[in-house]
ZAMARGU-4260 file (C-alpha; in steps of 0.2 Angstrom, whole numbers, plus 5000, padded with zeros to 4 digits):
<rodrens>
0) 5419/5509/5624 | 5413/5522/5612 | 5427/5532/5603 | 5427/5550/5604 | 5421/5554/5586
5) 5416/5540/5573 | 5411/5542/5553 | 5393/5541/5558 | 5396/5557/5567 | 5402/5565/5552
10) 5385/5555/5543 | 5373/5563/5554 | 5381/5581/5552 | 5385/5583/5536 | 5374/5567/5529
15) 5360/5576/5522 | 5369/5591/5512 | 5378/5580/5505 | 5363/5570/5500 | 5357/5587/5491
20) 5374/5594/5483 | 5377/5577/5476 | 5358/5571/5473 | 5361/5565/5454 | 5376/5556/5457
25) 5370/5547/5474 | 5367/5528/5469 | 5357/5516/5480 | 5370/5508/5485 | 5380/5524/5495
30) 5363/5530/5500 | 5358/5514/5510 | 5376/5516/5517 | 5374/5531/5524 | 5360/5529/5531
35) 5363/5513/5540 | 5380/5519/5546 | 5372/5537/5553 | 5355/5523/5563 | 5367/5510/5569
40) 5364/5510/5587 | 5351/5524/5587 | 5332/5526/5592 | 5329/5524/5573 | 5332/5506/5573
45) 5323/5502/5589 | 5331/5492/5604 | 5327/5485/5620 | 5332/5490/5641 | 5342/5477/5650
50) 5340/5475/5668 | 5352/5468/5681 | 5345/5454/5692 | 5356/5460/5704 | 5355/5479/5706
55) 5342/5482/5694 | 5352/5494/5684 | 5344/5498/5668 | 5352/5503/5652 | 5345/5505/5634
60) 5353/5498/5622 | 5349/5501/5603 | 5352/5489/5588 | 5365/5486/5576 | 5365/5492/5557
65) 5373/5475/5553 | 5380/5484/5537 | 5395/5480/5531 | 5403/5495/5528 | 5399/5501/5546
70) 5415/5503/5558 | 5404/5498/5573 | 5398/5482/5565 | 5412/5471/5561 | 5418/5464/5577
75) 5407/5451/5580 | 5406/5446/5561 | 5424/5444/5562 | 5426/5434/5579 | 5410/5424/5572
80) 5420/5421/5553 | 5438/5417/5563 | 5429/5405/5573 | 5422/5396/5559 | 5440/5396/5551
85) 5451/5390/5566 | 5444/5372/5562 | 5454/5375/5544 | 5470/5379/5550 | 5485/5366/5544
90) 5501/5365/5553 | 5511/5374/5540 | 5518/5391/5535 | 5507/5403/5526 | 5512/5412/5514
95) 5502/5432/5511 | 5501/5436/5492 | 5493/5452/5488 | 5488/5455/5469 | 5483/5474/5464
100) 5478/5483/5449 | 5486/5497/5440 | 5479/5515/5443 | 5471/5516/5422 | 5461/5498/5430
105) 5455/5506/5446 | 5449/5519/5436 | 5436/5506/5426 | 5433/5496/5440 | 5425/5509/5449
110) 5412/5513/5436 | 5409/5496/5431 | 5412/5487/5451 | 5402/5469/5450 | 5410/5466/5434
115) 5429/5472/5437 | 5428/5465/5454 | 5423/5448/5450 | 5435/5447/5434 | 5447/5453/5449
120) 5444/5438/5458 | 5443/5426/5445 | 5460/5430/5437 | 5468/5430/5452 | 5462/5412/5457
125) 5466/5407/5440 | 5483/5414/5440 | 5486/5403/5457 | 5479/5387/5453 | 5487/5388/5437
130) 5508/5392/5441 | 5505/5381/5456 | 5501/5367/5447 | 5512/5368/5434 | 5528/5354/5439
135) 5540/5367/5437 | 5533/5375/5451 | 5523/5362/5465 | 5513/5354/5453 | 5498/5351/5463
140) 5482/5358/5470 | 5483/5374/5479 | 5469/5378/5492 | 5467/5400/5499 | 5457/5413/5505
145) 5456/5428/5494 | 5449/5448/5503 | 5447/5461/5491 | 5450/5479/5498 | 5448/5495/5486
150) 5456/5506/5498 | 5473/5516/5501 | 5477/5521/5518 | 5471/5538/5512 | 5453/5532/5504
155) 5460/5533/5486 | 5452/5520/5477 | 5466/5505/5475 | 5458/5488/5473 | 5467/5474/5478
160) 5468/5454/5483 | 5475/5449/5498 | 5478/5428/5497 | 5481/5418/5511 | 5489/5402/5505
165) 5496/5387/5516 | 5512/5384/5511 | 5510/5367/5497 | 5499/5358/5488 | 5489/5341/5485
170) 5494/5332/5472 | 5484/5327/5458 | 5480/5310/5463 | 5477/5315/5481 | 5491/5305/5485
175) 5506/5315/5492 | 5507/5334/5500 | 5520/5344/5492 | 5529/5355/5502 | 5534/5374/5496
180) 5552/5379/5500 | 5553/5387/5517 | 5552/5405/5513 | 5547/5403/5494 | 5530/5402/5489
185) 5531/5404/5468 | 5540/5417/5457 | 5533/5434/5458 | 5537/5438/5441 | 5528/5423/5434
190) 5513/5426/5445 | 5512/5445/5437 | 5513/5438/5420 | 5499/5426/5420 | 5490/5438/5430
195) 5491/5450/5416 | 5487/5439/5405 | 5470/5432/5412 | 5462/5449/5419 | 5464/5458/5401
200) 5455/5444/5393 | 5442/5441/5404 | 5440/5461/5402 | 5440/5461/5386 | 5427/5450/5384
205) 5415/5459/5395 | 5416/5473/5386 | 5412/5465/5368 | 5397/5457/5378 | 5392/5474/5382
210) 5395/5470/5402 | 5405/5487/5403 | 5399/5505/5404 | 5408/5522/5403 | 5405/5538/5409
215) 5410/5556/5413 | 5430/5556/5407 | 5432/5537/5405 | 5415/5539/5391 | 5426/5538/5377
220) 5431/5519/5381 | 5410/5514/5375 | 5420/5518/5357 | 5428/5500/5353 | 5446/5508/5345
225) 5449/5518/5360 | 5445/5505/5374 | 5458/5494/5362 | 5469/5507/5363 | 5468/5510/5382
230) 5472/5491/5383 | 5488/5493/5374 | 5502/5500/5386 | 5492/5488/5399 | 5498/5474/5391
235) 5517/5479/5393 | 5515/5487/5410 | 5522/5478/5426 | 5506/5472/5438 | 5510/5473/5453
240) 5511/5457/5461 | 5521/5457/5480 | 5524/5438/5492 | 5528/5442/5510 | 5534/5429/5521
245) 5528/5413/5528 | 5518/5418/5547 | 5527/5408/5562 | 5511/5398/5566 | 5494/5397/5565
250) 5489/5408/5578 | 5499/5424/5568 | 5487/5417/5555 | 5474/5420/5566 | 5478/5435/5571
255) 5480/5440/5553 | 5466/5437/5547 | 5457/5446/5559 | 5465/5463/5555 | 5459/5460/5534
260) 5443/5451/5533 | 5431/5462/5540 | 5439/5477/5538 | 5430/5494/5533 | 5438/5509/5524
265) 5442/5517/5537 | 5440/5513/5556 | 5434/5522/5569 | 5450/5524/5578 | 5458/5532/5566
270) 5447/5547/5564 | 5455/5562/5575 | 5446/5577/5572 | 5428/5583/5564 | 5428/5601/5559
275) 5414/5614/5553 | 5422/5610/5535 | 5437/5596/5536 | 5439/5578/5543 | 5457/5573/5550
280) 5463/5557/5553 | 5478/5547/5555 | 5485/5537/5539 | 5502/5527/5536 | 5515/5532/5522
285) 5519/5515/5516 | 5531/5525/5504 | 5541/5532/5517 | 5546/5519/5527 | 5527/5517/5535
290) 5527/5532/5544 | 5512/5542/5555 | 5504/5555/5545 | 5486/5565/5549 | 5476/5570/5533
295) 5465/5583/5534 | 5450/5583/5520 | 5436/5595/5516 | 5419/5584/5523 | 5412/5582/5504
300) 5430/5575/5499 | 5431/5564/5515 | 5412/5558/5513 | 5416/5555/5493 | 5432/5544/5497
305) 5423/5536/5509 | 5407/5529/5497 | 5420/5525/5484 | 5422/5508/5492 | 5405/5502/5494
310) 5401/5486/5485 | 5388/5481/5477 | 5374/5473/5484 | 5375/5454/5487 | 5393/5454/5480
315) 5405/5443/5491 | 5422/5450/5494 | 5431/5435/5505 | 5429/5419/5494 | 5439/5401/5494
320) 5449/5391/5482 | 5456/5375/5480 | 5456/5361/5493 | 5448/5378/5502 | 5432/5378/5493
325) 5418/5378/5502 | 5414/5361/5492 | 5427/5350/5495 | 5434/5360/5510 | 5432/5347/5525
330) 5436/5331/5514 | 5449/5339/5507 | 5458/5345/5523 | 5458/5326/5531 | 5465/5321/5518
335) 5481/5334/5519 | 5481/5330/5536 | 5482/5311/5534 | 5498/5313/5521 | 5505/5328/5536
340) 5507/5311/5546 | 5515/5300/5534 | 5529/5313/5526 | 5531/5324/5545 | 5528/5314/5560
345) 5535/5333/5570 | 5522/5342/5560 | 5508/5329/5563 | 5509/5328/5582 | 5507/5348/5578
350) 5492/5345/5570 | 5483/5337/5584 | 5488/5354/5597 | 5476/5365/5602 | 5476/5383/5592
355) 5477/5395/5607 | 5462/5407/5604 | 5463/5423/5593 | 5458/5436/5607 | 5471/5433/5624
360) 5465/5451/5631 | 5449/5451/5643 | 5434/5456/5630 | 5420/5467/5633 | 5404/5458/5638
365) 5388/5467/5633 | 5379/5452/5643 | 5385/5459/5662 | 5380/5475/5673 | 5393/5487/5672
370) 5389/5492/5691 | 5391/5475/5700 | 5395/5461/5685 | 5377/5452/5686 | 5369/5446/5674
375) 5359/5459/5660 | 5340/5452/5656 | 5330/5460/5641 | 5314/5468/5650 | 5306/5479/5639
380) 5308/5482/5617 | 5310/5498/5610 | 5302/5499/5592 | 5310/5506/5577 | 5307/5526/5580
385) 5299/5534/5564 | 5298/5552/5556 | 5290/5561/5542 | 5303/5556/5531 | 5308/5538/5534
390) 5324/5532/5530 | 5329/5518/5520 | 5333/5503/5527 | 5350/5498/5533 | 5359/5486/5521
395) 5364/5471/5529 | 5370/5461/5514
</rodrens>
């Protein structure tokens, strides 16, 4: 069902004087955004009339942006992507570490995205592998997904990793699974160090290659002394690393998963109002014991918050690691599941039960008359409608 007011309504009304009021700072990227998000499921995009074999109701229904920053279109890329991962599941706890850069970071990551984000990503892969091979710690292989979201519950931007990690690791010789303490994955602190460490090199070294721009009130870091000098207090500064506990089973897993991997800015459902000059919505105050706020923002701001967290194009924001890789993922995973039988007979008879399905609740079905439950048959396509000024096309990266 559709909600009652949703980010492309605010697109399609206020869309276009934005477009003109911020014309010189409007990239390709946000552009393509809004457009796709204020088409999806239009005329503009074309479609098709379904028919029931039964009654012979008729409907039209209109196509899909298929952008990723669309609140509309990330439902059936999620079931599809959780469907794919129910196979991977082990029968162990899984353990949620969530890495996050300090505000003076965000600040350069937002002008300089492809290359911040992927130094992001690599660090933080590196930081893992690294302390969980170290004996001290499992001294093995780890394997985990890793999201990247750029958002607050406000639309600031905050980039951050969520990691999901089964709770152990292969050893070097492939030989034995080594088991994490119950509700300890590794040391936070050390995790935060390392991770210190390896993103300010890595940034470092994009800048002297020249990778890194600045501009506006960050255009002072293109000088080499003062992007030095922004580095120092970085360098003592506590990064922010935070473990929550293990998840009960694999379908909590699941269900997890679902609620990070696809996940947009801001849904749909959260959006409670659309003014002549203000957008209002419901947000979470994580500092204050999580509790229900509304925030109301003048449109330009809400807009602006909004495009601060489109990615660049092509750039992939859920990746795998480890015995996780897409590589090795499936020999790998035998493998764990072959020494889960040897060291946890309990765990292994686990292994071979049947993951209960992410979705218990009846699910819409776009496929069945809404009148009497028949079957919905494609009888006639609607083409793409055009005007004087046609729109970009919809991102679907």
């Amino acid at each position: 069902m559709r909600p009652a007011l949703e980010v492309a309504d605010v697109f399609r009304r206020h869309g276009p004087g934005y477009r003109v009021a911020h014309d010189g700072h409007l990239g390709r990227v946000e552009r393509r955004v809004m457009s796709a998000i204020a088409l999806c499921r239009t005329a503009a995009l074309g479609g098709h009339v379904e028919t029931c074999a039964d009654c012979a109701h008729s409907r039209v229904a209109y196509n899909s942006c298929r952008n990723r920053h669309c609140p509309k279109c990330q439902g059936g890329a999620r079931d599809a992507w959780l469907a794919a991962r129910q196979a991977d599941l082990l029968p162990l706890p899984y353990f949620h570490v969530v890495f996050t850069l300090p505000a003076e970071v965000a600040a350069m990551a937002f002008q300089n995205k492809a290359q911040v984000y992927a130094i992001l990503f690599d660090a933080v892969a590196e930081t893992l592998k690294t302390i969980g091979a170290d004996p001290r710690h499992l001294g093995g292989e780890l394997g985990f997904i890793a999201i990247l979201h750029t958002w607050g519950q406000t639309l600031t931007h905050h980039p951050h990793i969520h990691c999901l990690v089964p709770g152990g690791a292969l050893s070097p010789d492939r030989q034995r699974w080594i088991s994490s303490r119950k509700h300890f994955f590794l040391p936070v602190h050390v995790l935060s160090s390392l991770f210190r460490r390896l993103f300010l090199v890595r940034l470092k070294a994009a800048y002297a290659d020249g990778r890194l721009r600045f501009f506006g009130a960050l255009s002072a870091l293109n000088e080499a002394h003062a992007f030095t000098d922004a580095l120092r207090p970085l360098r003592v500064k506590r990064w922010i690393v935070y473990a929550k506990p293990p998840f009960g089973s694999p379908e909590h897993v699941l269900a997890y998963l679902g609620r990070y991997t696809h996940r947009v800015a801001i849904a749909n459902s959260r959006l409670v109002s659309a003014e002549a000059t203000t957008v209002t919505f419901r947000w979470r105050d994580y500092r204050h014991g999580n509790t229900p706020k509304l925030m109301s923002l003048d449109v330009g701001e809400f807009i602006r918050r909004f495009l601060l967290h489109s990615l660049p194009d092509g750039f992939h924001r859920i990746r795998h690691y480890g015995f996780l890789a897409n590589g090795c993922r499936r020999t790998r995973l035998a493998r764990i599941r072959q020494l889960l039988v040897k060291v946890k007979p309990a765990v292994a008879d686990a292994s071979h039960q049947t993951i209960q399905p992410l979705h218990q609740r009846p699910r819409f079905d776009p496929t069945l008359c809404p009148c009497c439950g028949g079957k919905l048959r494609i009888t006639a396509m609607l083409p793409r409608w055009r005007s004087g000024n046609v729109s970009p096309c919809p991102d679907t990266s």
